[in-house]
PDBQT receptor file of N, H, CA, C and O in Angstrom, charges set to zero:
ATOM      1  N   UNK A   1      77.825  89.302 115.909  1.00  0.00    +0.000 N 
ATOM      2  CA  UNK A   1      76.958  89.365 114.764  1.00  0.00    +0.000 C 
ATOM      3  C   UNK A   1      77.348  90.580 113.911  1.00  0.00    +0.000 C 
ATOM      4  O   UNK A   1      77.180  91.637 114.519  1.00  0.00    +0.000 OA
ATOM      5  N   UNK A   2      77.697  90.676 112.996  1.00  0.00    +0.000 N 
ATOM      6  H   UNK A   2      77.833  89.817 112.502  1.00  0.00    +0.000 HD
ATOM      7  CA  UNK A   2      77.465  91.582 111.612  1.00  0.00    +0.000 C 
ATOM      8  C   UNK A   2      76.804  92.772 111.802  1.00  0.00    +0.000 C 
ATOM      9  O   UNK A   2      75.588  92.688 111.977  1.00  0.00    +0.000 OA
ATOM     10  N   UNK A   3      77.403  94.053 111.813  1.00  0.00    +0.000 N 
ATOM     11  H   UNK A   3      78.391  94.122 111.671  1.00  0.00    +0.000 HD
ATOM     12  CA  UNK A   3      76.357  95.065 111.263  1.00  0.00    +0.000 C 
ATOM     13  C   UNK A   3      75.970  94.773 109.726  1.00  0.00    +0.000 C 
ATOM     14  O   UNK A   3      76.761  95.278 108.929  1.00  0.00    +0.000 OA
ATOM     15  N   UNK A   4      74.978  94.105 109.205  1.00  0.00    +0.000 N 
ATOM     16  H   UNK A   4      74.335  93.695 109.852  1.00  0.00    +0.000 HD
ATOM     17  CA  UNK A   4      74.326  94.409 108.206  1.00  0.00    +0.000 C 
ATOM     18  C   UNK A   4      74.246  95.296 107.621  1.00  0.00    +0.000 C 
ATOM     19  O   UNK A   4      75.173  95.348 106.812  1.00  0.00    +0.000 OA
ATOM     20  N   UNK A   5      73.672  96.018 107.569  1.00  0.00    +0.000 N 
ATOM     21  H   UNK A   5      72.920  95.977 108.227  1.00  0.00    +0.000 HD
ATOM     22  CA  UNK A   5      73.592  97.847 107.338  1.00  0.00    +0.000 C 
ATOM     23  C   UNK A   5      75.189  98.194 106.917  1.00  0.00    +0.000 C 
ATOM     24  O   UNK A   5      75.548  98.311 105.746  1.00  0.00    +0.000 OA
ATOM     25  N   UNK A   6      75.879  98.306 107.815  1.00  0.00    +0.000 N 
ATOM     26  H   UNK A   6      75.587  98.211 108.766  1.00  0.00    +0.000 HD
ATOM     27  CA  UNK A   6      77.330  98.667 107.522  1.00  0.00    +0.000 C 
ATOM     28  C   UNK A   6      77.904  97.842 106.539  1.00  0.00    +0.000 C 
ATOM     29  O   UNK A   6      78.339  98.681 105.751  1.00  0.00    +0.000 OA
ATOM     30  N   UNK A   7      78.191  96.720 106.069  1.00  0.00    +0.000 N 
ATOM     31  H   UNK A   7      77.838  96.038 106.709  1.00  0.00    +0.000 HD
ATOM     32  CA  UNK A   7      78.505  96.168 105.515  1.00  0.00    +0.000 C 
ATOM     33  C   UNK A   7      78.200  96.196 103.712  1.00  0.00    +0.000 C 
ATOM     34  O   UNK A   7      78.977  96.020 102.773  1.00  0.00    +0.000 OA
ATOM     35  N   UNK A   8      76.538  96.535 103.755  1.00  0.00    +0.000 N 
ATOM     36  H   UNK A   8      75.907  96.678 104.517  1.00  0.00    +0.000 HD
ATOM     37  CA  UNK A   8      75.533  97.017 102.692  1.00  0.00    +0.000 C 
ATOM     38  C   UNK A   8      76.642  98.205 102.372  1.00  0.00    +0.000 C 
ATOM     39  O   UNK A   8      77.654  98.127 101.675  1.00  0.00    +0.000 OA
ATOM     40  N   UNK A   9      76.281  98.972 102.878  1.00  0.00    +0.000 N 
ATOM     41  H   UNK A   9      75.459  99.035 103.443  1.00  0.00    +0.000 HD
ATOM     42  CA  UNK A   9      77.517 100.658 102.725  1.00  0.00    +0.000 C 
ATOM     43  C   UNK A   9      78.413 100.894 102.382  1.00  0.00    +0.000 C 
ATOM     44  O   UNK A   9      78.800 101.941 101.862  1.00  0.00    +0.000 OA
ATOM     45  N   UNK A  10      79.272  99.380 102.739  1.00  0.00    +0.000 N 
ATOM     46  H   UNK A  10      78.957  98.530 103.162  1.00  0.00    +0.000 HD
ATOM     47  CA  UNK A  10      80.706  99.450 102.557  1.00  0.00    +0.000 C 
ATOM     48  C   UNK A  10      81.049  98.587 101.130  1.00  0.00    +0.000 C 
ATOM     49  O   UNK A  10      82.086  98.472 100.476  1.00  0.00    +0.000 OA
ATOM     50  N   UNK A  11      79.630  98.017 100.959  1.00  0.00    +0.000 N 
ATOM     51  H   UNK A  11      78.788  98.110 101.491  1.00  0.00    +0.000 HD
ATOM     52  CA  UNK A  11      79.834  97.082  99.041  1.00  0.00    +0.000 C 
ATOM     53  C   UNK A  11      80.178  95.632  99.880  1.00  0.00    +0.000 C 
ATOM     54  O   UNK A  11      81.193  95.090  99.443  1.00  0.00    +0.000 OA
ATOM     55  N   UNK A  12      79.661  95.067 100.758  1.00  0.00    +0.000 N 
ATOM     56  H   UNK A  12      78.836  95.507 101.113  1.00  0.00    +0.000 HD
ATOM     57  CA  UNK A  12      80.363  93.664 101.378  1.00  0.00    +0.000 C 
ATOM     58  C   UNK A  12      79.344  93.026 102.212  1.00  0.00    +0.000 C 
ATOM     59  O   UNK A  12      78.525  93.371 103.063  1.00  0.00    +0.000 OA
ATOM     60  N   UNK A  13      79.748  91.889 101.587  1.00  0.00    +0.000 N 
ATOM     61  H   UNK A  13      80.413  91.608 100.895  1.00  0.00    +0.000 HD
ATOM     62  CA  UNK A  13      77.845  90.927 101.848  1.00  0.00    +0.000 C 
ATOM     63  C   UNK A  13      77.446  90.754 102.811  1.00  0.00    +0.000 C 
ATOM     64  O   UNK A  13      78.324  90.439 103.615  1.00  0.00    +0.000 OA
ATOM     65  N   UNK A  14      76.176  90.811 103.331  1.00  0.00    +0.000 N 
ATOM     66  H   UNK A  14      75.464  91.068 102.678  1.00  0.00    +0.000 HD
ATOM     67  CA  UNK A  14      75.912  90.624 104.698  1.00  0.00    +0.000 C 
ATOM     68  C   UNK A  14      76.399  90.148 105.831  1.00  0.00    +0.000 C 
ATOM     69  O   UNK A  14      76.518  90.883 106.811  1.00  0.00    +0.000 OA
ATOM     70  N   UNK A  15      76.802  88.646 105.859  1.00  0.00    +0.000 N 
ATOM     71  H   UNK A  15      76.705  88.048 105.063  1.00  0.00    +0.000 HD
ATOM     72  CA  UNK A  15      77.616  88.197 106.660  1.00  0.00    +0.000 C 
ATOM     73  C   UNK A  15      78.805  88.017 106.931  1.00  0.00    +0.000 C 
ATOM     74  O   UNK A  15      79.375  87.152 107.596  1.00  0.00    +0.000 OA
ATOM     75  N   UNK A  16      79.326  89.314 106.103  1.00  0.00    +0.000 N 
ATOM     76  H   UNK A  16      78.863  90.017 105.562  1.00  0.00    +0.000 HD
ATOM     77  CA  UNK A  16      80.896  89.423 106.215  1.00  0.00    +0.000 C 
ATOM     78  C   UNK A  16      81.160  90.317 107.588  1.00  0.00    +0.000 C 
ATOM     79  O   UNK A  16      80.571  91.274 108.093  1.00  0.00    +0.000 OA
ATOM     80  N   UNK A  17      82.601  89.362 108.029  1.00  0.00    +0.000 N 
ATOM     81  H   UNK A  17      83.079  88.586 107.619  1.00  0.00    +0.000 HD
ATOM     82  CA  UNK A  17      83.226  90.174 108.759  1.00  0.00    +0.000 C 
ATOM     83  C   UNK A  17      84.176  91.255 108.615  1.00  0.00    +0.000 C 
ATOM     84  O   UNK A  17      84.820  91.303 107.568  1.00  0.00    +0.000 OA
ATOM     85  N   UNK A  18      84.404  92.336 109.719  1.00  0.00    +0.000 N 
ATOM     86  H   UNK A  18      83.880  92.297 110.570  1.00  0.00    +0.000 HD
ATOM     87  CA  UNK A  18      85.052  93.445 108.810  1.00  0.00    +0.000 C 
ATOM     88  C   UNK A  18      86.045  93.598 110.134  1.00  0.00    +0.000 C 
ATOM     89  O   UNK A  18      85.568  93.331 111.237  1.00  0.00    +0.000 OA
ATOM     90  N   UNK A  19      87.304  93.991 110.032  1.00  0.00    +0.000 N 
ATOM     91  H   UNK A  19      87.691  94.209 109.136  1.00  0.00    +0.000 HD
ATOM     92  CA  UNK A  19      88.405  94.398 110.929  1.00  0.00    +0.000 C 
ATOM     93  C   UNK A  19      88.674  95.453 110.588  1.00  0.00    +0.000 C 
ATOM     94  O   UNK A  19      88.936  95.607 109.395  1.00  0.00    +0.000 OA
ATOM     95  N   UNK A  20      88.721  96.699 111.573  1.00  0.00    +0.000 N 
ATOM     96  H   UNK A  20      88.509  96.573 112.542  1.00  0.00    +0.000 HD
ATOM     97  CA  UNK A  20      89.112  97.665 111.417  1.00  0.00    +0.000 C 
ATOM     98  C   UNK A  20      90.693  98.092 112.024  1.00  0.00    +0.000 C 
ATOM     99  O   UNK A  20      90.731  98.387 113.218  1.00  0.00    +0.000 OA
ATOM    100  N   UNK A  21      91.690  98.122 111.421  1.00  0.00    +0.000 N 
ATOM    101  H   UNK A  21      91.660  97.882 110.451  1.00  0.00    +0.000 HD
ATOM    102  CA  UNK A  21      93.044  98.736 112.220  1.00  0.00    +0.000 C 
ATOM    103  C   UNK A  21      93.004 100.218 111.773  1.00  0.00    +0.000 C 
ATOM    104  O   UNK A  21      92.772 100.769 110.696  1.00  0.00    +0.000 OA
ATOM    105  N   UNK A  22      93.321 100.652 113.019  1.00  0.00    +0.000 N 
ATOM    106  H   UNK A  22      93.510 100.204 113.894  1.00  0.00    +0.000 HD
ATOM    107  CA  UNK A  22      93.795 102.053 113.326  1.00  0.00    +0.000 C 
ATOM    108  C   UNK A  22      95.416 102.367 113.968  1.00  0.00    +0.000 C 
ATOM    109  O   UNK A  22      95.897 101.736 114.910  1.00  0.00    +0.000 OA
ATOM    110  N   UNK A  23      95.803 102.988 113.555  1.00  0.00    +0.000 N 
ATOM    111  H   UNK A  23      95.412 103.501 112.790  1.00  0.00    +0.000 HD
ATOM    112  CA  UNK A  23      97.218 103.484 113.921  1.00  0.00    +0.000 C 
ATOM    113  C   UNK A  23      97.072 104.731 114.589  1.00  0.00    +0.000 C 
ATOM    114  O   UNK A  23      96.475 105.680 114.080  1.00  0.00    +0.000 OA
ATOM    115  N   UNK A  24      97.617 104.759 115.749  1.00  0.00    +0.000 N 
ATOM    116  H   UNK A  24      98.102 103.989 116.163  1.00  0.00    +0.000 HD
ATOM    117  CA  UNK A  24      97.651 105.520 116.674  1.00  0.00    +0.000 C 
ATOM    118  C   UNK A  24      98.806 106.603 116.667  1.00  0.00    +0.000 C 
ATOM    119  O   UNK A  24      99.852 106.046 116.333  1.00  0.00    +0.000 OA
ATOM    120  N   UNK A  25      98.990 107.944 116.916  1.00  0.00    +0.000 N 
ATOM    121  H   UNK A  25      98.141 108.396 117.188  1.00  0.00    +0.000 HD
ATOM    122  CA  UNK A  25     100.109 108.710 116.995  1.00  0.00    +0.000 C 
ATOM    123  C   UNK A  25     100.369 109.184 115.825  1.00  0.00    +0.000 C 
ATOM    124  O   UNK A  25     101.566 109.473 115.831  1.00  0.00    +0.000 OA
ATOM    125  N   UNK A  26      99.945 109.406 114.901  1.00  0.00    +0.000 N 
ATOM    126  H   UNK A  26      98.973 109.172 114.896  1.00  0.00    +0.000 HD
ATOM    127  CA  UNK A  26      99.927 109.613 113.088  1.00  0.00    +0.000 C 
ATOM    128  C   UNK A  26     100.513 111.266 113.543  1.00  0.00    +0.000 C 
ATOM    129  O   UNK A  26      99.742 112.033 114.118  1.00  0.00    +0.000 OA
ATOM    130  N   UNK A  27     101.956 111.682 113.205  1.00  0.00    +0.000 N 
ATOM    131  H   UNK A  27     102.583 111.058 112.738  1.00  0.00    +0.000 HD
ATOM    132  CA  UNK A  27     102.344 113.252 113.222  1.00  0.00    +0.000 C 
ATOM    133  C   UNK A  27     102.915 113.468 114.745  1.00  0.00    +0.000 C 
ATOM    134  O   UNK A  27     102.962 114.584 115.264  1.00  0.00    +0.000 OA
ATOM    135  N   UNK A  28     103.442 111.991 115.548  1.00  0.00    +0.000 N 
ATOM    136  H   UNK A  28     103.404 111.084 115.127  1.00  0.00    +0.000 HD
ATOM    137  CA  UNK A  28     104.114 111.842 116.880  1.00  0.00    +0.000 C 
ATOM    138  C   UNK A  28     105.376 112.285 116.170  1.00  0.00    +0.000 C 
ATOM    139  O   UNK A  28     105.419 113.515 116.164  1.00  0.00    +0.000 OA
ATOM    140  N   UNK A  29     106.403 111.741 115.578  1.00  0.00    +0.000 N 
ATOM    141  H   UNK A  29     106.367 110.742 115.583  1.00  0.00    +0.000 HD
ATOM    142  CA  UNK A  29     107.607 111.881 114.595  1.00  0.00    +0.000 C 
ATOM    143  C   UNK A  29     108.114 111.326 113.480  1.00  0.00    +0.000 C 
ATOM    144  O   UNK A  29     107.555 110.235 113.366  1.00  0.00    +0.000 OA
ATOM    145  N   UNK A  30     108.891 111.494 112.573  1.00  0.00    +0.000 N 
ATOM    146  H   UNK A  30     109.345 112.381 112.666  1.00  0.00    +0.000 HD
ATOM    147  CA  UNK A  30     109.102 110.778 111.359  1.00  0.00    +0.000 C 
ATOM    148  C   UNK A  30     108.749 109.498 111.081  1.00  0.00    +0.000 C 
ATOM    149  O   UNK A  30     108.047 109.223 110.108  1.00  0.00    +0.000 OA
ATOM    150  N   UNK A  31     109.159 108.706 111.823  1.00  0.00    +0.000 N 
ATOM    151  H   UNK A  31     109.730 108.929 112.613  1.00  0.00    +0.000 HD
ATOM    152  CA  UNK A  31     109.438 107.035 111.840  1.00  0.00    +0.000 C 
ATOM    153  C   UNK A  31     107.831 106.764 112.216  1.00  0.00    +0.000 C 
ATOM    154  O   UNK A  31     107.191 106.088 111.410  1.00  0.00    +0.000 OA
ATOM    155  N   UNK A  32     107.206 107.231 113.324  1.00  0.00    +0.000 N 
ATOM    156  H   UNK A  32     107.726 107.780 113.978  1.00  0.00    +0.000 HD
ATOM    157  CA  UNK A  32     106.083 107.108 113.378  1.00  0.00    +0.000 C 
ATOM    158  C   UNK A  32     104.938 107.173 111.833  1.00  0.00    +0.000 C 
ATOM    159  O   UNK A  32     104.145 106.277 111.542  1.00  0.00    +0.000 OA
ATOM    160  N   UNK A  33     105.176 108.625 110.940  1.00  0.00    +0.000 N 
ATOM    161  H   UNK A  33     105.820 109.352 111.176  1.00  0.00    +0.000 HD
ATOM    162  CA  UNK A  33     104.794 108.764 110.329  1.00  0.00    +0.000 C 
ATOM    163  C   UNK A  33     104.561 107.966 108.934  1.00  0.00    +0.000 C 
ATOM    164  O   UNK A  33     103.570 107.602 108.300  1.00  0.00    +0.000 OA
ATOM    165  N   UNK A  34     106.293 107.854 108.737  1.00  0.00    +0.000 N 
ATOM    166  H   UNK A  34     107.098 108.149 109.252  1.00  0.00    +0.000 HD
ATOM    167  CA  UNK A  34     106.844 107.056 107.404  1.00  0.00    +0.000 C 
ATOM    168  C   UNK A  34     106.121 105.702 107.696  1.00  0.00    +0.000 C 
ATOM    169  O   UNK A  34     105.616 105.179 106.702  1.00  0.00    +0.000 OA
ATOM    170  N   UNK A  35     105.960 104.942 109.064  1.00  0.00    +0.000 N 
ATOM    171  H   UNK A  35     106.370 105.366 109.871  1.00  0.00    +0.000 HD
ATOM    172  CA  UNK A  35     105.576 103.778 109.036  1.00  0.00    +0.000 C 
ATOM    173  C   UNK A  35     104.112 103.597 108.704  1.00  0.00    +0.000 C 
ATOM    174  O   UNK A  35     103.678 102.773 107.899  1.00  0.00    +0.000 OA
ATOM    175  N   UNK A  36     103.279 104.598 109.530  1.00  0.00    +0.000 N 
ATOM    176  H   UNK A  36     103.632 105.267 110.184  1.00  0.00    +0.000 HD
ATOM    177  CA  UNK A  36     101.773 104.473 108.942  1.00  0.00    +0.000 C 
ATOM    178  C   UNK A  36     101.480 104.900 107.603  1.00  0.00    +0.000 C 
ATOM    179  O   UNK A  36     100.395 104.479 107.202  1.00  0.00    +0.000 OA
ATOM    180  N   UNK A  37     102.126 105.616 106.785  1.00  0.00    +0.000 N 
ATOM    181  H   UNK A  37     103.008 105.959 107.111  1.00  0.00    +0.000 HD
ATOM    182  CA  UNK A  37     102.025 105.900 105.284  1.00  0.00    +0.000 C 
ATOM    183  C   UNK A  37     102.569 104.662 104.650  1.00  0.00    +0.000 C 
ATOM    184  O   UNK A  37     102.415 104.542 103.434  1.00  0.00    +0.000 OA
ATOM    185  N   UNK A  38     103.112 103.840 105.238  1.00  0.00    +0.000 N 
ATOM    186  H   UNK A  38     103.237 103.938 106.225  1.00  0.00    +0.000 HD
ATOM    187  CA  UNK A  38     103.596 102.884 104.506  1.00  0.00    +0.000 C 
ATOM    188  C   UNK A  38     102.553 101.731 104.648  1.00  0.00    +0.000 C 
ATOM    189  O   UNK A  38     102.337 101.078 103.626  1.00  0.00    +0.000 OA
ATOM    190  N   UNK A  39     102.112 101.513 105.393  1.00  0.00    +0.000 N 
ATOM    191  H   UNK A  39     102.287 102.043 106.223  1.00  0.00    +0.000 HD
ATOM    192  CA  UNK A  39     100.855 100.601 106.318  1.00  0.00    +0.000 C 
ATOM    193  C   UNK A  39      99.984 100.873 105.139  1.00  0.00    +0.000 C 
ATOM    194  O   UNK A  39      99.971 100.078 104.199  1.00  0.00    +0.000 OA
ATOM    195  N   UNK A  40      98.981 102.360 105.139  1.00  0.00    +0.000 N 
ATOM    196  H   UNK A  40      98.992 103.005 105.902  1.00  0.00    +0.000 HD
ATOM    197  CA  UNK A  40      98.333 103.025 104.283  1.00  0.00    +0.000 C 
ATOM    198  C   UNK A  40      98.694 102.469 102.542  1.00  0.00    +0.000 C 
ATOM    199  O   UNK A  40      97.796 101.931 101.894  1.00  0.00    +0.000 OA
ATOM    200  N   UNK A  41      99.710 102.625 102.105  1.00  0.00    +0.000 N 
ATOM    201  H   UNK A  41     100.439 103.061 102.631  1.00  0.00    +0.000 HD
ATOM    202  CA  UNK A  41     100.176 102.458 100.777  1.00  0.00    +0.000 C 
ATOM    203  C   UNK A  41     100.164 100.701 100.686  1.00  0.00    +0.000 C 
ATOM    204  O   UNK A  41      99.819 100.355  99.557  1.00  0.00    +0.000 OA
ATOM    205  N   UNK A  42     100.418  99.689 101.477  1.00  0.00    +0.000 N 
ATOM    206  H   UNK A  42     100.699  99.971 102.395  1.00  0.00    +0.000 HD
ATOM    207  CA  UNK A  42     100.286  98.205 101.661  1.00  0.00    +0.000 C 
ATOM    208  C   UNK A  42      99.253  98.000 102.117  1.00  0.00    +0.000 C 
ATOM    209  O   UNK A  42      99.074  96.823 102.430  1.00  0.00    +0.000 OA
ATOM    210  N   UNK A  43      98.552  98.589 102.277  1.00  0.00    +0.000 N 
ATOM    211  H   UNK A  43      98.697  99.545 102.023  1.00  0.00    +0.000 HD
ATOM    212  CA  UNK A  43      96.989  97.956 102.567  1.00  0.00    +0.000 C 
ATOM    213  C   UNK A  43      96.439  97.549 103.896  1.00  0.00    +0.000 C 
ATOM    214  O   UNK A  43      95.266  97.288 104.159  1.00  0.00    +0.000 OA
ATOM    215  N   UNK A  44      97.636  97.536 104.813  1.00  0.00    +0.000 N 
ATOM    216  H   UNK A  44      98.589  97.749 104.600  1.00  0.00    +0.000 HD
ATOM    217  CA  UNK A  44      96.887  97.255 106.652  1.00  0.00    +0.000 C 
ATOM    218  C   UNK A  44      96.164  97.845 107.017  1.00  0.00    +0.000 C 
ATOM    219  O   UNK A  44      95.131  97.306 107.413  1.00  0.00    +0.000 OA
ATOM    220  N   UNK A  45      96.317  99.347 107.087  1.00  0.00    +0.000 N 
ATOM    221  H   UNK A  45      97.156  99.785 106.765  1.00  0.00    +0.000 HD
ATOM    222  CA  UNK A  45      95.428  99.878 107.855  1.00  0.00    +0.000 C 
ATOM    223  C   UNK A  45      94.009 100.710 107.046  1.00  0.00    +0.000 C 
ATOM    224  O   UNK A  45      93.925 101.194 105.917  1.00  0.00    +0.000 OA
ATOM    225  N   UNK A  46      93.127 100.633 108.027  1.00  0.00    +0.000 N 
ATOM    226  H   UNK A  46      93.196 100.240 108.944  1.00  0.00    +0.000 HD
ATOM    227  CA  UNK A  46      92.096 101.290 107.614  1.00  0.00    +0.000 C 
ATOM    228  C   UNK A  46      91.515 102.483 108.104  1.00  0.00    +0.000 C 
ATOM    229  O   UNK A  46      90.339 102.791 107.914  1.00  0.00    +0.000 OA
ATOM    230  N   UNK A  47      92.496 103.281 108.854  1.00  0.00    +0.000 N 
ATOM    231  H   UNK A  47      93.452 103.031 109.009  1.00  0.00    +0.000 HD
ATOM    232  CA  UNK A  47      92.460 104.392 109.795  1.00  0.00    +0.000 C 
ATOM    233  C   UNK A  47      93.919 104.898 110.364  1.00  0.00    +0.000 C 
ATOM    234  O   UNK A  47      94.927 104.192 110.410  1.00  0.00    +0.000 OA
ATOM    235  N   UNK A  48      93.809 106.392 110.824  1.00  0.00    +0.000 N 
ATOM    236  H   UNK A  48      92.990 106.965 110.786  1.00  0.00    +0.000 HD
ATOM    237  CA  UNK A  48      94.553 106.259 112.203  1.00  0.00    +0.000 C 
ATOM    238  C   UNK A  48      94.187 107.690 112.913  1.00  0.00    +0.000 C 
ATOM    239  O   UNK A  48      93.283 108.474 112.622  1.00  0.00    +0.000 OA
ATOM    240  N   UNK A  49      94.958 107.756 113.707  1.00  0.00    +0.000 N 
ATOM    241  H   UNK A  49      95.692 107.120 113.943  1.00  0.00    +0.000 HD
ATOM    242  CA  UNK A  49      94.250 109.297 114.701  1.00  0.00    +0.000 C 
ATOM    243  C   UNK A  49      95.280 110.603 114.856  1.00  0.00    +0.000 C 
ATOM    244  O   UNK A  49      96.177 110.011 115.457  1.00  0.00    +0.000 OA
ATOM    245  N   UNK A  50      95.558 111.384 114.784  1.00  0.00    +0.000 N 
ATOM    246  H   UNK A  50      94.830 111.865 114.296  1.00  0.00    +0.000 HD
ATOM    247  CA  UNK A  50      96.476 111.938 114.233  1.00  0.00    +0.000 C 
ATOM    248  C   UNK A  50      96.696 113.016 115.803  1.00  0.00    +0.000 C 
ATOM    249  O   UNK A  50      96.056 113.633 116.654  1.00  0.00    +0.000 OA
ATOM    250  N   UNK A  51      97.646 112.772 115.512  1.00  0.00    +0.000 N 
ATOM    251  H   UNK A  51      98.166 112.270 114.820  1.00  0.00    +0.000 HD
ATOM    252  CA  UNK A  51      98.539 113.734 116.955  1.00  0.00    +0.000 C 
ATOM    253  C   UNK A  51      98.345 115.506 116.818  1.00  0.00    +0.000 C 
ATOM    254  O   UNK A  51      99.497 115.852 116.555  1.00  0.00    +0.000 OA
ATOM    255  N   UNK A  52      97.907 116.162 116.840  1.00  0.00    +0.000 N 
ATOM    256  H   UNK A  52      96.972 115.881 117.054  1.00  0.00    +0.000 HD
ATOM    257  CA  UNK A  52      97.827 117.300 116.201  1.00  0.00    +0.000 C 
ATOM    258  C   UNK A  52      98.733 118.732 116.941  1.00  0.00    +0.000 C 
ATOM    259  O   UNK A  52      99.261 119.617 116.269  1.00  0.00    +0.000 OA
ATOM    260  N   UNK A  53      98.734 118.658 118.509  1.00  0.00    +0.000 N 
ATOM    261  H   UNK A  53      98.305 117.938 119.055  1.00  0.00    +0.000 HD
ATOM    262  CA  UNK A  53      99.643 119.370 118.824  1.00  0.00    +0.000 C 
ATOM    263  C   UNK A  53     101.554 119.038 118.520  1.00  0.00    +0.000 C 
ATOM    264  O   UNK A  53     102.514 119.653 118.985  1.00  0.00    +0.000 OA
ATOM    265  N   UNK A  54     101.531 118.091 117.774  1.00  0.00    +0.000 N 
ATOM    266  H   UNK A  54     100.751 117.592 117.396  1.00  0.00    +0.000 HD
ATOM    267  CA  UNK A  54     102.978 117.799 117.081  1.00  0.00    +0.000 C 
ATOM    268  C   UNK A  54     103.064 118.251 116.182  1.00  0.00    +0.000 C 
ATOM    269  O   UNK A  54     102.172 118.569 115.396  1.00  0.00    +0.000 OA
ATOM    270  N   UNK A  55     104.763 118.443 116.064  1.00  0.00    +0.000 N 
ATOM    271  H   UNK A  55     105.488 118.184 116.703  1.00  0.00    +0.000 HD
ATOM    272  CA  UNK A  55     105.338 118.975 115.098  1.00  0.00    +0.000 C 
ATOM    273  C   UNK A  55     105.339 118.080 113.603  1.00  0.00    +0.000 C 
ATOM    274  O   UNK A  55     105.889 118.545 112.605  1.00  0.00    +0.000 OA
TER     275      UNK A  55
């Protein structure tokens, strides 16, 4: 079932469904990086989690 509420919040009608992708490893290494900025800039993803003790 729908969070309602969330959906209200997000501008998207009640009984819409919503998919969230997240990308994992965001700042693991280049290729990692270049690929989720590219994800980001094309529209897949809607998140990701970012590696922070990396270089």
């Amino acid at each position: 079932m729908p969070n309602h509420r969330a959906n209200a919040l997000l501008g998207y009608p009640p009984d819409a469904r919503l998919l969230i992708l997240n990308a994992d490893d965001f700042g693991m290494y280049h290729a990692v990086n270049a690929a989720i900025l590219r994800a980001f800039t094309d529209g897949v993803l809607s998140s990701t989690t970012v590696m922070v003790p990396c270089p």
